[in-house]
mmCIF file as Biopython writes it, N, C-alpha, C and O atoms, coordinates in Angstrom:
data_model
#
loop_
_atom_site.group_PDB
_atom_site.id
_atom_site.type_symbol
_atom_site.label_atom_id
_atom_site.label_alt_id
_atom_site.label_comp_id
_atom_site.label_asym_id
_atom_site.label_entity_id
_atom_site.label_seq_id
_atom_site.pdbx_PDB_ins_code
_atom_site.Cartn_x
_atom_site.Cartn_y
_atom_site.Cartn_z
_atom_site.occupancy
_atom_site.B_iso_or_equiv
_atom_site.auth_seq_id
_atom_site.auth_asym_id
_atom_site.pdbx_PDB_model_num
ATOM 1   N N  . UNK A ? 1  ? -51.625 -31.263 78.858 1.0 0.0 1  A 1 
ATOM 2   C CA . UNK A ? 1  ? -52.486 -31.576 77.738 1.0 0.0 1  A 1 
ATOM 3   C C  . UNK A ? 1  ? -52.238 -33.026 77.325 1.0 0.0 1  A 1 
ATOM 4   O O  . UNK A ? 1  ? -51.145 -33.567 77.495 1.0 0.0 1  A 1 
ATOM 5   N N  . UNK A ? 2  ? -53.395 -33.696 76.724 1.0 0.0 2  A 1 
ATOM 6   C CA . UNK A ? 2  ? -53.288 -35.176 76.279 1.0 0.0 2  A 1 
ATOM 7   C C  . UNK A ? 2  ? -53.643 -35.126 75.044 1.0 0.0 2  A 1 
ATOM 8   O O  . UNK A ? 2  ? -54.549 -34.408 74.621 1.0 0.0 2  A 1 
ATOM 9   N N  . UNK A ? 3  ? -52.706 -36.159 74.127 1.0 0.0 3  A 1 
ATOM 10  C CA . UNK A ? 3  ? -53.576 -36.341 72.789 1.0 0.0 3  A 1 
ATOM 11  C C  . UNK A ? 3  ? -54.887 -36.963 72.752 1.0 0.0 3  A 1 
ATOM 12  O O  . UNK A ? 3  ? -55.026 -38.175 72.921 1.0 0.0 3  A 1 
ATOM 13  N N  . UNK A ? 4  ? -55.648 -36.337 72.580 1.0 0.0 4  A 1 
ATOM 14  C CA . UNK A ? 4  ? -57.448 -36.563 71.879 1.0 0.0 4  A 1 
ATOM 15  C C  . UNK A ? 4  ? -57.274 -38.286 71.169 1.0 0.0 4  A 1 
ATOM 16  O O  . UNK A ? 4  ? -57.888 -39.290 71.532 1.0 0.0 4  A 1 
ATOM 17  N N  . UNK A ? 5  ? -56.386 -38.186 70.234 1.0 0.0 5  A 1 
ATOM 18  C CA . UNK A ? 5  ? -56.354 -38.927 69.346 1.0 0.0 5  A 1 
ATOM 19  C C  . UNK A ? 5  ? -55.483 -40.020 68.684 1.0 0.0 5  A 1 
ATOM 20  O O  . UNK A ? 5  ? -54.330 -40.047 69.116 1.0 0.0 5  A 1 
ATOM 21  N N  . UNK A ? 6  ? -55.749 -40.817 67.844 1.0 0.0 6  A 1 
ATOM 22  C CA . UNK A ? 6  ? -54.032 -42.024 67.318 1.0 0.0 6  A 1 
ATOM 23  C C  . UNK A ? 6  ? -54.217 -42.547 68.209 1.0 0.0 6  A 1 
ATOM 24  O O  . UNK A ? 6  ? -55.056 -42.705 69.096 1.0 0.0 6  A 1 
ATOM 25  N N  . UNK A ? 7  ? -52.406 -43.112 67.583 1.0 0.0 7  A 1 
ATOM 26  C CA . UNK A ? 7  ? -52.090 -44.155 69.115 1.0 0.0 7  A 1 
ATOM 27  C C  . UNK A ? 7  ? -51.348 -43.916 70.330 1.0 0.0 7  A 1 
ATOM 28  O O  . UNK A ? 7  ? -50.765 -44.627 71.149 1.0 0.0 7  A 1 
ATOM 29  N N  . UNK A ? 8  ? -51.552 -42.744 70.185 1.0 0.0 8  A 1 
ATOM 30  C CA . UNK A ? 8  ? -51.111 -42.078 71.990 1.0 0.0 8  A 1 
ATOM 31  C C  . UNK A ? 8  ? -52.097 -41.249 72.815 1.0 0.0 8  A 1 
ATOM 32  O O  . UNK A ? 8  ? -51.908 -40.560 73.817 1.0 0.0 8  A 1 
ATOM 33  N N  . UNK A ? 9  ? -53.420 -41.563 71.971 1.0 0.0 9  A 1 
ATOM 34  C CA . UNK A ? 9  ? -54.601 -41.327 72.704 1.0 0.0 9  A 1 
ATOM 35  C C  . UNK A ? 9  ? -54.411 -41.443 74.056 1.0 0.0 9  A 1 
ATOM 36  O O  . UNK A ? 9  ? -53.977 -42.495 74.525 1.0 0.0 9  A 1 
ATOM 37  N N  . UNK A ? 10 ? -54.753 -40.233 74.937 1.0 0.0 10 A 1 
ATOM 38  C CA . UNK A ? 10 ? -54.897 -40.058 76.336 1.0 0.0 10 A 1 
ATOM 39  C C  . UNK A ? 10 ? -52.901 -39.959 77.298 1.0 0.0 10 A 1 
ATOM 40  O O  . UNK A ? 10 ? -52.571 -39.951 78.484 1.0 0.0 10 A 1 
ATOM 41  N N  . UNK A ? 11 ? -52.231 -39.914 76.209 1.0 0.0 11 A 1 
ATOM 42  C CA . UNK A ? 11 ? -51.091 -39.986 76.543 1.0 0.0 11 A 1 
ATOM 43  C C  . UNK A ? 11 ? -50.665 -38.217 76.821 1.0 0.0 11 A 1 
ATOM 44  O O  . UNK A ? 11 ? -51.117 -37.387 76.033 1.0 0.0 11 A 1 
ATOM 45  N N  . UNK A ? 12 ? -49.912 -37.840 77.816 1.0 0.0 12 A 1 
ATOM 46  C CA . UNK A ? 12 ? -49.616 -36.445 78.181 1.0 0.0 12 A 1 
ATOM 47  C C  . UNK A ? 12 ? -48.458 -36.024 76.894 1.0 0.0 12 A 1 
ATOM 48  O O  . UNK A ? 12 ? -47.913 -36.928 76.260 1.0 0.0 12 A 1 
ATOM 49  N N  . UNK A ? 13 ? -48.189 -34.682 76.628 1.0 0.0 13 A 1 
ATOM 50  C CA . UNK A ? 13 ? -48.026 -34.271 75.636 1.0 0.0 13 A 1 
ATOM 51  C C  . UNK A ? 13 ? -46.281 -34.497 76.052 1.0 0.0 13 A 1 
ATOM 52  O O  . UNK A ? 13 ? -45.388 -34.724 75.236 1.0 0.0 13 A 1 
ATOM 53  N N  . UNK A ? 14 ? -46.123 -34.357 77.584 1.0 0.0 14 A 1 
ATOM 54  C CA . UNK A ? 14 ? -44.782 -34.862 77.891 1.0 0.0 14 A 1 
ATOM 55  C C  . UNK A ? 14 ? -43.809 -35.931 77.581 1.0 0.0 14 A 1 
ATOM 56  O O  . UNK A ? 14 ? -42.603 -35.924 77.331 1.0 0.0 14 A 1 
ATOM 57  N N  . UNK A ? 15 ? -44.888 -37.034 77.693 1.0 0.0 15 A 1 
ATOM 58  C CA . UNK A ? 15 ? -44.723 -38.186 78.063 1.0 0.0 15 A 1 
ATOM 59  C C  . UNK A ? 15 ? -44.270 -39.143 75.973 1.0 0.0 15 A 1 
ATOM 60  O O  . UNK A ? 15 ? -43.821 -40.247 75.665 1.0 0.0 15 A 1 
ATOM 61  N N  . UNK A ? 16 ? -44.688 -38.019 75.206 1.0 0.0 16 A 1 
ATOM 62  C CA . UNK A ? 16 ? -44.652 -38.781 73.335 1.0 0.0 16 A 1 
ATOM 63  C C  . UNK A ? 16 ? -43.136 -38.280 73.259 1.0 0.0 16 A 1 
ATOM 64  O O  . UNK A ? 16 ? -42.510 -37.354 73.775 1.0 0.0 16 A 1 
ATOM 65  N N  . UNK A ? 17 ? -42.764 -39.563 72.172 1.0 0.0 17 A 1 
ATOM 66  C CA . UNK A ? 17 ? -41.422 -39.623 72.011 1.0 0.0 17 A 1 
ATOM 67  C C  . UNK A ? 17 ? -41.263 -38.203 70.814 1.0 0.0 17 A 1 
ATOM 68  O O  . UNK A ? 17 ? -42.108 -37.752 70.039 1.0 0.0 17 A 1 
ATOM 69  N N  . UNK A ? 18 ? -39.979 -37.818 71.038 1.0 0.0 18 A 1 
ATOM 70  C CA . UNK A ? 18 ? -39.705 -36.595 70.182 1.0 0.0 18 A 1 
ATOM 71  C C  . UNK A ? 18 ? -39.675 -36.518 68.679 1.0 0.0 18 A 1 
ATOM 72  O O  . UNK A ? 18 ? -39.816 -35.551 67.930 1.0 0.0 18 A 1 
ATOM 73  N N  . UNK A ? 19 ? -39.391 -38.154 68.366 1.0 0.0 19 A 1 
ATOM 74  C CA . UNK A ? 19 ? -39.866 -37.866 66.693 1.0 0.0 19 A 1 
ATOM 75  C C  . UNK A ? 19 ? -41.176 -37.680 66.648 1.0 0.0 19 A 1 
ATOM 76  O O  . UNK A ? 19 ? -41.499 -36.917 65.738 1.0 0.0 19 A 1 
ATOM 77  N N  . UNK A ? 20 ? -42.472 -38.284 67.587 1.0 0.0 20 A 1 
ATOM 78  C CA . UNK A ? 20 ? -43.738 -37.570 67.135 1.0 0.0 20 A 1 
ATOM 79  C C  . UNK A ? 20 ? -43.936 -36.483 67.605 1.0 0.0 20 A 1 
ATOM 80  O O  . UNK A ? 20 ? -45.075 -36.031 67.490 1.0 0.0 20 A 1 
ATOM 81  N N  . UNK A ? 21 ? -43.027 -35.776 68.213 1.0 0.0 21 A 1 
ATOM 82  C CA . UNK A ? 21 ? -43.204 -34.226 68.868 1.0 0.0 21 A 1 
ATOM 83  C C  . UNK A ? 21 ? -42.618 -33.557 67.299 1.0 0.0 21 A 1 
ATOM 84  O O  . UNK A ? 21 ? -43.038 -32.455 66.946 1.0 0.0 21 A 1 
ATOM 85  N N  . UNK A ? 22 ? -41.804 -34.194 66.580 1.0 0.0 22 A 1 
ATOM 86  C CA . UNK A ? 22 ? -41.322 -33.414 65.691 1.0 0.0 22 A 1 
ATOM 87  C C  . UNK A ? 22 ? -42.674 -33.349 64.699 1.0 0.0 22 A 1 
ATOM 88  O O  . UNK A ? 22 ? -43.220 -32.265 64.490 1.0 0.0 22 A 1 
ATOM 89  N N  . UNK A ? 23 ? -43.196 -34.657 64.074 1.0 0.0 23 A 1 
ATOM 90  C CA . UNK A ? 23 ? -43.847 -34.850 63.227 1.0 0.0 23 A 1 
ATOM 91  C C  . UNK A ? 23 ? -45.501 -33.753 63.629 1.0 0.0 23 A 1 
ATOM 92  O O  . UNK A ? 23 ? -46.258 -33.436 62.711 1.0 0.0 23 A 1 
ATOM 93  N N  . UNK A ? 24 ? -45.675 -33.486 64.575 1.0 0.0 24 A 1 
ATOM 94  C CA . UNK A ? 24 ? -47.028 -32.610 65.078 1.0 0.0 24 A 1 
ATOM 95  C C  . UNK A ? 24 ? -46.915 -31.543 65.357 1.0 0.0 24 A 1 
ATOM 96  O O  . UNK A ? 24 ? -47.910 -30.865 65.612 1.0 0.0 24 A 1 
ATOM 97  N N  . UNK A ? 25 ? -45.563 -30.995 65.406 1.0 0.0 25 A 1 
ATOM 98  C CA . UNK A ? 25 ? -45.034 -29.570 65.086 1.0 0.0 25 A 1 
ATOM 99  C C  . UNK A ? 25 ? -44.998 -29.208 63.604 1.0 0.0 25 A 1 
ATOM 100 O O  . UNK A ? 25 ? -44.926 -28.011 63.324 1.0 0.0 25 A 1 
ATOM 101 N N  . UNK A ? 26 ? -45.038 -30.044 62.701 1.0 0.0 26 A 1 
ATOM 102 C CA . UNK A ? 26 ? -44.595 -29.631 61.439 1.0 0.0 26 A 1 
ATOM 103 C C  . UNK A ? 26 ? -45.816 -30.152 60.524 1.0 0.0 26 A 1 
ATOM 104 O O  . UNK A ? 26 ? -45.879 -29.785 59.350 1.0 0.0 26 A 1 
ATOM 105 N N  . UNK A ? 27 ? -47.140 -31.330 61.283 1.0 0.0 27 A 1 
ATOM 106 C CA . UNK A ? 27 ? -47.949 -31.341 60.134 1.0 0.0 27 A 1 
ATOM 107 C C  . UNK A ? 27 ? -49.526 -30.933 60.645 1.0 0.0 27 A 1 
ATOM 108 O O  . UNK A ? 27 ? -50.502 -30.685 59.937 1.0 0.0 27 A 1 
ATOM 109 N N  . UNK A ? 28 ? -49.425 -30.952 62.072 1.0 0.0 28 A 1 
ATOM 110 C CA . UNK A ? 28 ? -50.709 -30.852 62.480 1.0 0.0 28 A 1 
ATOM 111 C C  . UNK A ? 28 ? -51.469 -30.028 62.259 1.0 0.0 28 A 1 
ATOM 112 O O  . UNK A ? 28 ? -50.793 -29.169 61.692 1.0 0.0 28 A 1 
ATOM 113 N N  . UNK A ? 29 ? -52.434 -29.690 62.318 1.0 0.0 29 A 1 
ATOM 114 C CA . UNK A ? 29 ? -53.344 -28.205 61.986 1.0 0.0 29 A 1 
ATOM 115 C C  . UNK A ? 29 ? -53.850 -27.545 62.931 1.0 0.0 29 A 1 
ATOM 116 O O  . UNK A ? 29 ? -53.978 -26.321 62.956 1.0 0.0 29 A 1 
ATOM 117 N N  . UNK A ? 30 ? -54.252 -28.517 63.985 1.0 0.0 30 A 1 
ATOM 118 C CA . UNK A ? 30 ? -54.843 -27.780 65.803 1.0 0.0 30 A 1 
ATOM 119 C C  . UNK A ? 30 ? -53.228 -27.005 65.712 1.0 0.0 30 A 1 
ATOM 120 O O  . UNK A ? 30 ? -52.092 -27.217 65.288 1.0 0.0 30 A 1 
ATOM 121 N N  . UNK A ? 31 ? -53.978 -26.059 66.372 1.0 0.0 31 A 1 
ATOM 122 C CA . UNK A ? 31 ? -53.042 -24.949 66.587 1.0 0.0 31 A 1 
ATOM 123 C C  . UNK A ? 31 ? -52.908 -24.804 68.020 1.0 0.0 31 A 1 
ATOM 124 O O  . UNK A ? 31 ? -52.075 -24.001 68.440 1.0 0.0 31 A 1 
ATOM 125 N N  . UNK A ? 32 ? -53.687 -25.538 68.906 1.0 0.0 32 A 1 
ATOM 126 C CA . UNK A ? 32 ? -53.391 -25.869 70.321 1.0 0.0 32 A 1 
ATOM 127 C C  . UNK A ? 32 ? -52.379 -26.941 70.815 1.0 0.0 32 A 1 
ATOM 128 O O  . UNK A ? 32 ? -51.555 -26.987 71.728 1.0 0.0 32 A 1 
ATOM 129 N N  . UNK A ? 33 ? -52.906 -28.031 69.540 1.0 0.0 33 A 1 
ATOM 130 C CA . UNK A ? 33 ? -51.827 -29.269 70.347 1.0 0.0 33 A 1 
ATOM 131 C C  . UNK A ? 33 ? -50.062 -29.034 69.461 1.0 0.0 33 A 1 
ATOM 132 O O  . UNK A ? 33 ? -48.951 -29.346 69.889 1.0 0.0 33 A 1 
ATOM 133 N N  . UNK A ? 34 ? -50.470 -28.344 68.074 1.0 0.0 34 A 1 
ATOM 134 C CA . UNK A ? 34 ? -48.723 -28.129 67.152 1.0 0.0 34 A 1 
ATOM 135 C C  . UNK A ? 34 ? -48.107 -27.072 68.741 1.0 0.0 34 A 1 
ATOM 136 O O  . UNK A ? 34 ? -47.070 -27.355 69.341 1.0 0.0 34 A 1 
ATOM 137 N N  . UNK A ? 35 ? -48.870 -26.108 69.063 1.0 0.0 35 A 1 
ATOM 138 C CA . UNK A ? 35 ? -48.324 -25.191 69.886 1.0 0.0 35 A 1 
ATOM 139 C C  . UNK A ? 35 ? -47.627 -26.129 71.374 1.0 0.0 35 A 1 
ATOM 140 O O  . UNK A ? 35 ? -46.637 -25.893 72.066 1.0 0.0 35 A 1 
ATOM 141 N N  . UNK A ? 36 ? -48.497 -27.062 71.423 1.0 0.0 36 A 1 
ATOM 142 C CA . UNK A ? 36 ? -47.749 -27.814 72.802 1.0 0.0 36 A 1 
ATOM 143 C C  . UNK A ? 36 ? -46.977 -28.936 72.482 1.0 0.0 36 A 1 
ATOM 144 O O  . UNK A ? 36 ? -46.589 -29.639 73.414 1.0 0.0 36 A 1 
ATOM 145 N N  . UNK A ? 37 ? -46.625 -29.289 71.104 1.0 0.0 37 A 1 
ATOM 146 C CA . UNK A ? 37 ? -45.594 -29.968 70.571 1.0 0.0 37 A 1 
ATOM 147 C C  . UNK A ? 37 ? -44.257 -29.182 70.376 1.0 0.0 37 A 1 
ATOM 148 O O  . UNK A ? 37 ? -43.191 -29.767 70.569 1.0 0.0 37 A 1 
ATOM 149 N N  . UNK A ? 38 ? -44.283 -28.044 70.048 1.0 0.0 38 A 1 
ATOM 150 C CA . UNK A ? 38 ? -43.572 -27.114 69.705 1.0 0.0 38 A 1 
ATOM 151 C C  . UNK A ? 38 ? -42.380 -26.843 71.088 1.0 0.0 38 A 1 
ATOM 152 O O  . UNK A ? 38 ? -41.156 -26.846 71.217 1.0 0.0 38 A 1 
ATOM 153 N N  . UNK A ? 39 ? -43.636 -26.614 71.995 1.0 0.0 39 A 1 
ATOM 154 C CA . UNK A ? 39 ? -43.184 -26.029 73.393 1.0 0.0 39 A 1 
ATOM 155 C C  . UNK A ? 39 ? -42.478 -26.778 74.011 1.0 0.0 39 A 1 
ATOM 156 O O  . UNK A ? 39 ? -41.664 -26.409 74.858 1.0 0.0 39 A 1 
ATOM 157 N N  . UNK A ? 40 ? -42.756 -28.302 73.572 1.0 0.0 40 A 1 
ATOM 158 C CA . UNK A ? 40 ? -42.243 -29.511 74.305 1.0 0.0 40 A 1 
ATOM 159 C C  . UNK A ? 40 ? -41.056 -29.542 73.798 1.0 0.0 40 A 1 
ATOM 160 O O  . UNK A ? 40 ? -39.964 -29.506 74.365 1.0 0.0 40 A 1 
ATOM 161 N N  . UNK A ? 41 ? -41.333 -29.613 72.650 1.0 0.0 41 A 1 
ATOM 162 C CA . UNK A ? 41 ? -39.530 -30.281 71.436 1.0 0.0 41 A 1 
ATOM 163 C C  . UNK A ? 41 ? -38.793 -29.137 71.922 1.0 0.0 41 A 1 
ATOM 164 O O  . UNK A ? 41 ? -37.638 -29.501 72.141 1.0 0.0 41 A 1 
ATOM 165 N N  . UNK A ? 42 ? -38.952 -27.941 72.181 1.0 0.0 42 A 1 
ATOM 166 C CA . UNK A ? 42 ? -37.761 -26.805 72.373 1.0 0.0 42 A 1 
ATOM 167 C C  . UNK A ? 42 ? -37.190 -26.696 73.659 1.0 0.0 42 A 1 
ATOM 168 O O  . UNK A ? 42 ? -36.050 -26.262 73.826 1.0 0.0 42 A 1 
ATOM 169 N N  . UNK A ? 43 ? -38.181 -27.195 74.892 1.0 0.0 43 A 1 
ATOM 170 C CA . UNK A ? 43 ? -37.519 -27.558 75.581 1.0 0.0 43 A 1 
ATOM 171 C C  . UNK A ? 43 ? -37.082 -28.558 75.950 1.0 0.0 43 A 1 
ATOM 172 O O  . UNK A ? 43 ? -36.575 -28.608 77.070 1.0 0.0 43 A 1 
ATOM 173 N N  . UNK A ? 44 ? -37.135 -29.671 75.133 1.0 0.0 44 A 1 
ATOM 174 C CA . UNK A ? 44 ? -35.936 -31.004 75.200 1.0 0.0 44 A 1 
ATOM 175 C C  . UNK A ? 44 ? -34.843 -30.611 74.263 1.0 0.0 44 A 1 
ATOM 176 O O  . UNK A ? 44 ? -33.893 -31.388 74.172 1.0 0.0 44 A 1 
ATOM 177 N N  . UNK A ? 45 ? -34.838 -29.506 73.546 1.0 0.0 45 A 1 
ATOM 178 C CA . UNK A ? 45 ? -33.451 -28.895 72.681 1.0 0.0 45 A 1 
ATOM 179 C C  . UNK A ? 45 ? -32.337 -28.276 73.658 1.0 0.0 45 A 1 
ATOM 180 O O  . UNK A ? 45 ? -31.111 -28.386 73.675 1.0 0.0 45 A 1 
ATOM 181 N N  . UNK A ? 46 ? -33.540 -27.360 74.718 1.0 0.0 46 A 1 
ATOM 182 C CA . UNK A ? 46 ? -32.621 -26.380 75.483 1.0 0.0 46 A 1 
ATOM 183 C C  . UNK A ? 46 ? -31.916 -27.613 76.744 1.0 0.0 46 A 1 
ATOM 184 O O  . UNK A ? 46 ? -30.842 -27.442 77.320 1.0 0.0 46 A 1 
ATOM 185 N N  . UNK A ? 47 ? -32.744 -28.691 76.923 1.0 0.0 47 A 1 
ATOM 186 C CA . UNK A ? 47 ? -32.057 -29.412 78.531 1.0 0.0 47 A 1 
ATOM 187 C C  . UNK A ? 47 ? -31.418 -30.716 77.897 1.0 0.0 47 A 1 
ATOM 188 O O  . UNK A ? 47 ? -31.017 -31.637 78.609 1.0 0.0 47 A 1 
ATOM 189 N N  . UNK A ? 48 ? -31.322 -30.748 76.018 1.0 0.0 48 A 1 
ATOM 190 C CA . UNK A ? 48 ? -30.980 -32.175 76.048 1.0 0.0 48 A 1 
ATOM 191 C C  . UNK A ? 48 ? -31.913 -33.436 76.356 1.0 0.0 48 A 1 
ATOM 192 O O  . UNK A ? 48 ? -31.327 -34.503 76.534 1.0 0.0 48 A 1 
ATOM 193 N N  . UNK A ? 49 ? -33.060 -33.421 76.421 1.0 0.0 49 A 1 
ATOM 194 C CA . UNK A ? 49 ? -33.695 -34.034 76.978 1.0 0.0 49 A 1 
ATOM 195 C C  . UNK A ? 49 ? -34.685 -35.371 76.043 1.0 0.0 49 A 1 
ATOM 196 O O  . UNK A ? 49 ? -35.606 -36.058 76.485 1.0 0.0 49 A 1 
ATOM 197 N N  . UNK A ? 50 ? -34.034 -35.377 74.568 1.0 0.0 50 A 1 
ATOM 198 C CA . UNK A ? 50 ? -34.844 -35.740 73.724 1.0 0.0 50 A 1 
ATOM 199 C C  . UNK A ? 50 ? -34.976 -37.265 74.373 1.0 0.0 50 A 1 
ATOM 200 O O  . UNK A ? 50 ? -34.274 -37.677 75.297 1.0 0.0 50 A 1 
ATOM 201 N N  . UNK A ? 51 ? -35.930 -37.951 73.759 1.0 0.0 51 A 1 
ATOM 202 C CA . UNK A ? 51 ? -36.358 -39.542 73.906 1.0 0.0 51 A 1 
ATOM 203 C C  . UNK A ? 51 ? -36.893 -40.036 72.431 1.0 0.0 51 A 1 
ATOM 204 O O  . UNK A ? 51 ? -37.670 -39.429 71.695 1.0 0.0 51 A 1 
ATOM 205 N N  . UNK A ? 52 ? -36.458 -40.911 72.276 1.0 0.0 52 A 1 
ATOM 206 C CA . UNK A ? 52 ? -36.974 -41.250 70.377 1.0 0.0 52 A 1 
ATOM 207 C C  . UNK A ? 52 ? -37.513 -42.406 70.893 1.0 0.0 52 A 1 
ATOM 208 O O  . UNK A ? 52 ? -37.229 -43.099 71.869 1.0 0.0 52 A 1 
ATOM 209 N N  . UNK A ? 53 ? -38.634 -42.489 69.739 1.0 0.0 53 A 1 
ATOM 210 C CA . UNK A ? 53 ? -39.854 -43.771 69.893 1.0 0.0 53 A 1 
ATOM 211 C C  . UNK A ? 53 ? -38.688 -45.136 69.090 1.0 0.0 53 A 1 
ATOM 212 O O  . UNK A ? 53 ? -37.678 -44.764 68.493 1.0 0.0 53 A 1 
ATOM 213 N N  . UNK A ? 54 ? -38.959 -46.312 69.182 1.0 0.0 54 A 1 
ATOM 214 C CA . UNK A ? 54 ? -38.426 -47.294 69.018 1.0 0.0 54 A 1 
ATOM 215 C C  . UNK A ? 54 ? -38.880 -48.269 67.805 1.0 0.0 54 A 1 
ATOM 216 O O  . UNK A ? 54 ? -38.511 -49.404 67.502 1.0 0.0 54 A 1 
ATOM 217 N N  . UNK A ? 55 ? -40.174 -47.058 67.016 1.0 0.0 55 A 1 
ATOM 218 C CA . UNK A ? 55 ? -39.824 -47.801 65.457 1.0 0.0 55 A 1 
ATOM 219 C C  . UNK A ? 55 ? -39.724 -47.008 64.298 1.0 0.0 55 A 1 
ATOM 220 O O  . UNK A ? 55 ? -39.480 -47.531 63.211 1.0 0.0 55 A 1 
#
């Protein structure tokens, strides 16, 4: 899945740093893309795998 929208328009849901995986788990309202934020952040919890954006 890609974000539709912002500034990671067309960016894979993999590929966004984990503070905006946090922030679209907790404010978004699509219940498709919070669900593939969700899915993402838990499994960079379970492998360690987080990446943080740089501002």
């Amino acid at each position: 899945m890609r974000m539709p929208f912002g500034k990671h328009r067309g960016e894979k849901i993999e590929d966004l740093p984990s503070d905006y995986l946090r922030w679209m788990k907790n404010e978004m309202d699509d219940e498709e893309l919070k669900e593939a934020a969700e899915e993402e952040y838990s499994q960079r919890e379970d492998e360690g795998t987080h990446f943080w954006s740089n501002e």
